[in-house]
C-alpha positions as CSV (number, residue, x, y, z in Angstrom):
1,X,39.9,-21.5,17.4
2,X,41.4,-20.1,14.4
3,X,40.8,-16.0,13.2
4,X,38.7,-17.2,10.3
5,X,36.1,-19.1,13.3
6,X,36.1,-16.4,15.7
7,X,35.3,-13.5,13.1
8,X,31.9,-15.7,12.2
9,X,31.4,-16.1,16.0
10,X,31.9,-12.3,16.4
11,X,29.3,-11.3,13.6
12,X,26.9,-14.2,14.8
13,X,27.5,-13.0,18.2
14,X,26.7,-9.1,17.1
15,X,23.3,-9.8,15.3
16,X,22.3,-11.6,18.4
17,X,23.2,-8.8,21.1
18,X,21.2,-6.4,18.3
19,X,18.2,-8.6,18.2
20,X,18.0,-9.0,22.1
21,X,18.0,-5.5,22.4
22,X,21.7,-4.7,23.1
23,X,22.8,-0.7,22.0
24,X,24.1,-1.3,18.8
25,X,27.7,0.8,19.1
26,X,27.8,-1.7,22.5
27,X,27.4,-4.5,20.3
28,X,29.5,-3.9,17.9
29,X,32.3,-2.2,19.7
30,X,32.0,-4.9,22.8
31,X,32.5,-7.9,20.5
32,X,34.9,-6.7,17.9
33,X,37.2,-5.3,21.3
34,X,37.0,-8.9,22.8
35,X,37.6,-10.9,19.8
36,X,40.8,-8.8,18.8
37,X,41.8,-9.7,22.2
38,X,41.2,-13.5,22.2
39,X,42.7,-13.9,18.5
40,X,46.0,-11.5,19.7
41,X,46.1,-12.4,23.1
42,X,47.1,-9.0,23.4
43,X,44.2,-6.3,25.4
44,X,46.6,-3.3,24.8
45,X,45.8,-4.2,21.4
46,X,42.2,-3.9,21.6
47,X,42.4,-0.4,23.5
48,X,45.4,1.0,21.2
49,X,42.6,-0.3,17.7
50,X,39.8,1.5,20.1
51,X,41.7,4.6,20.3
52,X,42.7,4.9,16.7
53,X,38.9,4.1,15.7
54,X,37.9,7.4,17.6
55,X,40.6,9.6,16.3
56,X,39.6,8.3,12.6
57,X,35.7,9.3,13.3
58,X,36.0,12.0,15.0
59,X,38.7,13.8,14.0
60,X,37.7,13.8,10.1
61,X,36.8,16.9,8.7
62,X,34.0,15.8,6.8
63,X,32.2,14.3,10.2
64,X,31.3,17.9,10.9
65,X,28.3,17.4,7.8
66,X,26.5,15.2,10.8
67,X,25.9,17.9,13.4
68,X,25.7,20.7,10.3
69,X,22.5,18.5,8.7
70,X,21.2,17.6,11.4
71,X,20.4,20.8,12.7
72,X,19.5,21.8,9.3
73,X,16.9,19.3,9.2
74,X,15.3,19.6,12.9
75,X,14.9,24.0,12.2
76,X,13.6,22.7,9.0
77,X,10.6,20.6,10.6
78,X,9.8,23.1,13.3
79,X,9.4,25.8,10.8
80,X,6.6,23.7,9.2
81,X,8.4,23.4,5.5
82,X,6.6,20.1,5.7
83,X,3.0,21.1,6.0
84,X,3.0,24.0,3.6
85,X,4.5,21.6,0.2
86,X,2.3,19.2,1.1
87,X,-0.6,21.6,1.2
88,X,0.5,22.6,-2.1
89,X,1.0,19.1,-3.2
90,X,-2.7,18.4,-2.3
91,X,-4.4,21.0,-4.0
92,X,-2.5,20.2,-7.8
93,X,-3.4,16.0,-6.8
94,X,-6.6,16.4,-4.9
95,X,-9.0,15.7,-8.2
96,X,-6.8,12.3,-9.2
97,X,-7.4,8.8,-8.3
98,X,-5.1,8.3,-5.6
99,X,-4.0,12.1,-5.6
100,X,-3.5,12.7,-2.0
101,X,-1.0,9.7,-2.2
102,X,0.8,11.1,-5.1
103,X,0.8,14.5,-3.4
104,X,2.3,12.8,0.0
105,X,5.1,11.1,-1.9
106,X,6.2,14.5,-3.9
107,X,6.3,16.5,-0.2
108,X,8.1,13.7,1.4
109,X,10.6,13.7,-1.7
110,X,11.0,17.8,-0.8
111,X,10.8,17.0,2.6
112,X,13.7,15.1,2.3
113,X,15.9,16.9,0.2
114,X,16.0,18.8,3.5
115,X,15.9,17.3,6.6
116,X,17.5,13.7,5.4
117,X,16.0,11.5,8.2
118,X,12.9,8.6,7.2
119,X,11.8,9.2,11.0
120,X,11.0,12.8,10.8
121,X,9.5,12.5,7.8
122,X,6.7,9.6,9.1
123,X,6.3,11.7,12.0
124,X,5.5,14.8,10.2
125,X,3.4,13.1,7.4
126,X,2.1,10.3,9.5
127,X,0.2,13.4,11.3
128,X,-0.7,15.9,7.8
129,X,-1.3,13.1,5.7
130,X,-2.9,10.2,7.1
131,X,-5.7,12.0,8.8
132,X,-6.7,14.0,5.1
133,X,-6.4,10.8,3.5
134,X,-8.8,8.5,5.8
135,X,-11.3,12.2,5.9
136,X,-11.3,11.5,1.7
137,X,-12.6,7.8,2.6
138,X,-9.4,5.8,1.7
139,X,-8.4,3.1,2.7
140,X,-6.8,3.1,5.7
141,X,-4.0,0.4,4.8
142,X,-3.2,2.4,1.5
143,X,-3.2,6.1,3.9
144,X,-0.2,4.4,6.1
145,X,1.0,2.7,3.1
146,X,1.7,5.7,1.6
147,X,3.7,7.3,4.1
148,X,5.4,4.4,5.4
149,X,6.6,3.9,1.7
150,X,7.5,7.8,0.6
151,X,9.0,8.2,4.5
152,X,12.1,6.0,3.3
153,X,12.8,9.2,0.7
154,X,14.7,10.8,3.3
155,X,17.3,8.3,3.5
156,X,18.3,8.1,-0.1
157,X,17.9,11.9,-1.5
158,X,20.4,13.6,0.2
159,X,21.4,14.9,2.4
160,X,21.3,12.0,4.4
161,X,22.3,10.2,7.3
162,X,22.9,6.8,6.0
163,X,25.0,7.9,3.0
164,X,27.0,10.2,5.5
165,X,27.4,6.7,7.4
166,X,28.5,4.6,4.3
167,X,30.8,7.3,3.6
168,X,32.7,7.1,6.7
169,X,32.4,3.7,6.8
170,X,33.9,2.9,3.2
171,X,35.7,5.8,3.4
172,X,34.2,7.7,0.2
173,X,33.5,11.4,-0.1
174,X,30.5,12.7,1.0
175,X,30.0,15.1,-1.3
176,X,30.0,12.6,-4.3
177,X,27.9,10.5,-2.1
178,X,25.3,13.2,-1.9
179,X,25.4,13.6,-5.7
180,X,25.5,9.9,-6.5
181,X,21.9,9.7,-4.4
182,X,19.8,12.5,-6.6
183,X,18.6,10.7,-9.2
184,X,18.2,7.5,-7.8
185,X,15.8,9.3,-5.1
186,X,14.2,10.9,-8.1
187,X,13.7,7.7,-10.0
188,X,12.3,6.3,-6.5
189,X,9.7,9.1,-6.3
190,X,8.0,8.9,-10.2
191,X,8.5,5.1,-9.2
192,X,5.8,5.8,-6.2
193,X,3.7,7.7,-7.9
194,X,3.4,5.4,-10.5
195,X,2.4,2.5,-8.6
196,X,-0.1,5.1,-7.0
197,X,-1.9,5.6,-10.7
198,X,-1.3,1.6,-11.5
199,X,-3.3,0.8,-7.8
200,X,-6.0,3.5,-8.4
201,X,-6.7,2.3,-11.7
202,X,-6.4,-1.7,-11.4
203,X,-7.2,-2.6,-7.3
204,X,-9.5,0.4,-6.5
205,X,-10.4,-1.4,-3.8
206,X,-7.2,-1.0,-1.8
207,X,-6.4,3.0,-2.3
208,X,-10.4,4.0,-1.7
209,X,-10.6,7.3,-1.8
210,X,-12.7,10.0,-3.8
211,X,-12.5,12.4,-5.9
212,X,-13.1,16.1,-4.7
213,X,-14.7,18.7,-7.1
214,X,-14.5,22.0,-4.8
215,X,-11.0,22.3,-4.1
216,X,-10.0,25.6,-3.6
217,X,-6.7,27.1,-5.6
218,X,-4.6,29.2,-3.6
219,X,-3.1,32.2,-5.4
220,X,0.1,32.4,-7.2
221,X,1.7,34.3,-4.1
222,X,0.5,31.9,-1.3
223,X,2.0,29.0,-3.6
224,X,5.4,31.4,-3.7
225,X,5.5,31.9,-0.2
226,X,5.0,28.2,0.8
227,X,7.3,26.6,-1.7
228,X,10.0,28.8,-2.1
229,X,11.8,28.3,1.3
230,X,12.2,25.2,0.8
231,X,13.0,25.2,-3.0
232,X,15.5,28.4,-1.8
233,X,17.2,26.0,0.7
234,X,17.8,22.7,-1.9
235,X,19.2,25.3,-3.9
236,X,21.7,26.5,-1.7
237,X,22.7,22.9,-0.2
238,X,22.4,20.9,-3.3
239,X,23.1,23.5,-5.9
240,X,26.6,24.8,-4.0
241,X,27.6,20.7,-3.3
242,X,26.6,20.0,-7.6
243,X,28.5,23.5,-8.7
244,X,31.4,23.1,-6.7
245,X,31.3,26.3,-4.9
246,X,30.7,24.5,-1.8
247,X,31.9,22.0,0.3
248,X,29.5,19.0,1.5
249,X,30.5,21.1,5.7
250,X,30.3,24.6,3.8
251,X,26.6,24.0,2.2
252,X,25.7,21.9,5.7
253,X,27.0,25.3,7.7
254,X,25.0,27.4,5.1
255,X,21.8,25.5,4.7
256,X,21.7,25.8,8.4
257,X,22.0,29.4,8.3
258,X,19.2,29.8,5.9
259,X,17.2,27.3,7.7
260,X,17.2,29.5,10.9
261,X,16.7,33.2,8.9
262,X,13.9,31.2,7.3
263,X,12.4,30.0,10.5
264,X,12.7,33.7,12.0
265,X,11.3,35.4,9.4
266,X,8.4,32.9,9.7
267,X,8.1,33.5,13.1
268,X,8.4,29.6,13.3
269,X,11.0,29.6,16.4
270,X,11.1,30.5,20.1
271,X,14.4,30.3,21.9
272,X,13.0,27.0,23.6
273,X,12.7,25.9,20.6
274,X,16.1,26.3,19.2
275,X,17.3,25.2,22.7
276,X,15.5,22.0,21.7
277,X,17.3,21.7,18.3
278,X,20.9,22.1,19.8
279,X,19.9,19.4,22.0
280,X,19.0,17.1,19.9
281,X,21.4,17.9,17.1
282,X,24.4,16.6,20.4
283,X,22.3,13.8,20.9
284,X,21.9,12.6,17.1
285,X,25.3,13.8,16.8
286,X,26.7,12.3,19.6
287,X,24.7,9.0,18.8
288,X,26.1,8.5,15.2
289,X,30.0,9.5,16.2
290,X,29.4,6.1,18.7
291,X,27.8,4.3,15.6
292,X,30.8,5.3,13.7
293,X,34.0,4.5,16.1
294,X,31.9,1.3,16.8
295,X,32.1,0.3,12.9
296,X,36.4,1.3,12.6
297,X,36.8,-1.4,15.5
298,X,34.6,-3.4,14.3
299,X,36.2,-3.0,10.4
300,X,39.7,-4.0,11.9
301,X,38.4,-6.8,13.9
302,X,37.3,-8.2,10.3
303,X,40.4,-7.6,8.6
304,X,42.4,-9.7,11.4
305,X,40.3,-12.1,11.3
306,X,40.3,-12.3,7.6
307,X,36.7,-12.7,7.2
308,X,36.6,-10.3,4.0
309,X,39.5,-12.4,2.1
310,X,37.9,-15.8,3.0
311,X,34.5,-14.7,1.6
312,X,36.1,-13.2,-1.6
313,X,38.1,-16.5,-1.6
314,X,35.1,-18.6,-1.1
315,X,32.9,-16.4,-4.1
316,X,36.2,-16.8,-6.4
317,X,36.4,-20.5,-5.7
318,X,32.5,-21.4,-6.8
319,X,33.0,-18.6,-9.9
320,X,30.7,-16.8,-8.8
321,X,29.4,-13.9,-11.5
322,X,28.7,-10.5,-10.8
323,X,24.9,-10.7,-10.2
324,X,25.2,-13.8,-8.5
325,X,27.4,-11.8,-5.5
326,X,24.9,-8.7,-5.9
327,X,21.7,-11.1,-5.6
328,X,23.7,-12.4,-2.4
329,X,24.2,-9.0,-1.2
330,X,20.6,-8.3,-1.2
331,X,18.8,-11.0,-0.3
332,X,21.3,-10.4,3.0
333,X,20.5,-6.8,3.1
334,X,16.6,-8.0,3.5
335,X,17.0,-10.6,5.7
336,X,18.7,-8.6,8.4
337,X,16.7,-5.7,7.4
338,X,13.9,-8.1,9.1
339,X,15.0,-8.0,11.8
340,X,18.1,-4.8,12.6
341,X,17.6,-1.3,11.1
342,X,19.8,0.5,8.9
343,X,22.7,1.7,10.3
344,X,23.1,-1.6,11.8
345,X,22.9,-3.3,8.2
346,X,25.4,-1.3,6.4
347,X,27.7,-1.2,9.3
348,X,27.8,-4.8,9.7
349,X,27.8,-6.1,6.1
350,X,29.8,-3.7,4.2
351,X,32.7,-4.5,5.8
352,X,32.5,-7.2,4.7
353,X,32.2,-6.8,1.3
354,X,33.9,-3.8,0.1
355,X,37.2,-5.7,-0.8
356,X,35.2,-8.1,-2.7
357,X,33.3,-5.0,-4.6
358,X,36.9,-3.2,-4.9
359,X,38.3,-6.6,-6.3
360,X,36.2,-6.5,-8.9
361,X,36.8,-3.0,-9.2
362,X,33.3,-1.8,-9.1
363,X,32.6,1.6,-7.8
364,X,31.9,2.1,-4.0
365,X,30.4,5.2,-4.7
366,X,27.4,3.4,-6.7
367,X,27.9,0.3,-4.3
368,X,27.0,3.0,-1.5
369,X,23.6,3.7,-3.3
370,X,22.5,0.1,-3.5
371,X,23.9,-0.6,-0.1
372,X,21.3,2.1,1.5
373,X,18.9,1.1,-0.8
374,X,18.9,-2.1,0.0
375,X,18.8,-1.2,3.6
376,X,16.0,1.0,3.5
377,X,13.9,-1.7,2.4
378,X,13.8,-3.3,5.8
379,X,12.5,-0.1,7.2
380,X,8.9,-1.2,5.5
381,X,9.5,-5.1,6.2
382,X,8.4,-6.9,9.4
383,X,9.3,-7.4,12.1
384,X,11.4,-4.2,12.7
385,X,10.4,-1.9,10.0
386,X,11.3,0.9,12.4
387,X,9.4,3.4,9.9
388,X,6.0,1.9,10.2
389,X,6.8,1.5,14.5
390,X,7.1,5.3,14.2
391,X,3.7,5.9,12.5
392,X,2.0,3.5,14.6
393,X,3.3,5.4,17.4
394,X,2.5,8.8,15.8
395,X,-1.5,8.0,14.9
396,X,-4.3,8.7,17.0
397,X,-6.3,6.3,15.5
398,X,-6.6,2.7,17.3
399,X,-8.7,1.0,14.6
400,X,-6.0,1.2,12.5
401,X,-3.0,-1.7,13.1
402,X,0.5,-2.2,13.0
403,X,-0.3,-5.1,10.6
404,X,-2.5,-2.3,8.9
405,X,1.0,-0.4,8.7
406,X,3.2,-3.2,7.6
407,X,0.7,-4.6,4.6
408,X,-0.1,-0.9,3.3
409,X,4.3,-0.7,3.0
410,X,4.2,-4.1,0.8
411,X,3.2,-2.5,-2.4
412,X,6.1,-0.1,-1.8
413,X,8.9,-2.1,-0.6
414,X,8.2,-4.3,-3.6
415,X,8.9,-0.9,-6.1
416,X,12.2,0.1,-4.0
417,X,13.3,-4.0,-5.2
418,X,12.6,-3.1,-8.4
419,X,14.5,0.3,-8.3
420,X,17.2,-1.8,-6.2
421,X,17.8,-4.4,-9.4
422,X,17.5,-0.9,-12.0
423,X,20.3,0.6,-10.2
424,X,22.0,-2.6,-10.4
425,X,21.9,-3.3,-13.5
426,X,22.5,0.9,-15.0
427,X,25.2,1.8,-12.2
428,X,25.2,5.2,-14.6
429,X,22.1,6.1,-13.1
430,X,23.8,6.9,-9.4
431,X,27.2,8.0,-11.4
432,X,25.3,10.4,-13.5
433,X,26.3,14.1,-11.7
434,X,29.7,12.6,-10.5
């Protein structure tokens, strides 16, 4: 077999072992090691690649933002930063059609601005939210919709994990990447809450719900005490990163330091408990360095192979225009995202096609935005749609389905398309605060 046969055998070969339930690093990292070895003929190859992929993940200076946000975002969620904007949230949106919804989507887009994970954020809201919502008599597809939909925030406003990991993997800094991911998860929000008004006014029937006359305002200093930790904090991480006075590790280290004095003050966390954050900040931590080294391998595998030449070759050959490659990119992006999550998606496809994007000299920095975009929509699409698995998981209601789930996320997943093809089209939009 030639290279060019046993690269498309390798990738084939990786989706599969994904899909049956292989770990994905394993997948990735197994496959890519035995096909350098079978186009070489040469296994001290394979190791030599192996080792050099480790030293390039693990050794970068920028890899310590993982462990840094991470922990920033678990001390963030057991202080209960969550609960309190969205209580706020819900007493300004309470007497709108659809205002609960609107009020979920603006917490998750705070949420997320500080913990950075999609999971967390459907776990926290899926429990808040959900249970407000169905008590107001919405419908119950439109209460998971909601959170299913505003959940995928935390992957695109930084600070994230998936830009981190498109950062590494295209090699990009993850400051800018940070930066370049504002606005579009901005735009992505107001997009939300749009479609919220457009639903309440035009299918009533789907978001239910009523209106609620006795809400009771909280005072000017309860507002203060509940939203200025958190505003404090995005201020710190985001504002040092934007101003320059920090570095994306610097404002990781120092968000986490203000996450804990913020958690102490509040009286928020036992020693157990931050026990249980250092755990889980190793395991996340330890998790993602695995996802990473897997990728280099897997990267170099491609490039001896050839795959990413042929395919610029082949797009060159039937002169193939700049949306038609982009259209091609997405419609990829959604058919795995069917079927593998995330991570998985950007670490097997963009290989594949940053030197095409850097051939047509287009920026990988806004490439990096559509790339997680794009990915994130398959965490609302069926089967996999990990997002709405974890509020399936996280409800205590039974009557309520995980088709329930996955048909309340339509509406939404069809406004992150539309933001998708916007950011597209206006690549000034993620460039903006570069």
């Amino acid at each position: 077999m030639t290279p060019i046969e046993i690269g498309l055998i390798s990738v084939v070969a990786i989706v599969f072992l994904i899909y049956s339930g292989v770990y994905i690093p394993v997948a990735l990292g197994m496959v890519s090691i035995l096909s350098i070895w079978i186009m070489r003929d040469n296994f001290t190859l394979s190791l030599n690649l192996l080792k050099v992929a480790v030293g390039d993940s693990a050794m970068v200076y920028s890899f310590a933002t993982i462990p840094l946000f991470t922990f920033m975002g678990l001390i963030v969620a057991k202080a209960g930063l969550g609960s309190d904007i969205y209580e706020v949230m819900t007493m300004r949106f309470r007497k709108v059609k659809g205002g609960i919804g609107m009020a979920t989507v603006g917490a998750n887009a705070v949420f997320a601005a500080v913990t950075g994970s999609s999971i967390a954020s459907a776990s926290v809201f899926t429990k808040v939210s959900v249970p407000q919502m169905i008590a107001q008599d919405y419908n119950p597809r439109f209460a998971v919709g909601v959170v299913a939909g505003s959940s995928v925030l935390g992957m695109i406003i930084p600070p994230s994990a998936m830009l981190i990991i498109y950062s590494f993997v295209a090699e990009q800094s993850v400051g800018d990447m940070f930066l370049a991911g504002v606005i579009p998860g901005i735009m992505l929000a107001i997009a939300y809450v749009a479609a919220i008004w457009f639903m309440g006014r035009y299918t009533p029937g789907f978001v239910g719900g009523r209106t609620v006359d006795d809400t009771e305002w909280m005072s000017k200093r309860e507002i203060a005490s509940k939203t200025l930790p958190t505003l404090g904090l995005i201020t710190v991480v985001l504002g040092g990163i934007y101003t320059g006075w920090m570095t994306a590790v610097e404002a990781g280290a120092t968000g986490s330091l203000v996450a804990l004095i913020i958690a102490i003050v509040r009286r928020s966390m036992s020693l157990k408990g931050f026990w249980e954050a250092l755990l889980e900040t190793g395991h996340i931590t330890a998790a993602i360095l695995f996802l990473i080294t897997a990728a280099s391998i897997y990267s170099r595998m491609l490039g001896l192979a050839g795959l990413p030449n042929q395919l610029q070759d082949l797009l060159a050959g039937n002169s193939a225009g700049f949306w038609t490659i982009m259209l091609l990119y997405i419609l990829l992006m959604v058919f795995l995202g069917t079927i593998l999550d995330t991570a998985s998606i950007i670490l097997i496809v963009v290989p594949l096609f940053l030197p095409l994007v850097e051939a047509l000299d287009l920026s990988l920095i806004w490439f990096g935005i559509v790339t997680v975009v794009g990915a994130e929509i398959g965490l609302l699409t069926p089967p996999l749609g990990i997002s709405c698995f974890v509020i399936k998981s996280t409800l205590d209601d039974d009557s309520i389905t995980l088709k329930d789930v996955f048909m309340g996320a339509l509406p939404f997943a069809f406004v992150m398309l539309i933001i998708l093809l916007v950011l597209i089209e206006f690549p000034i939009l993620s460039l903006a605060l570069l």
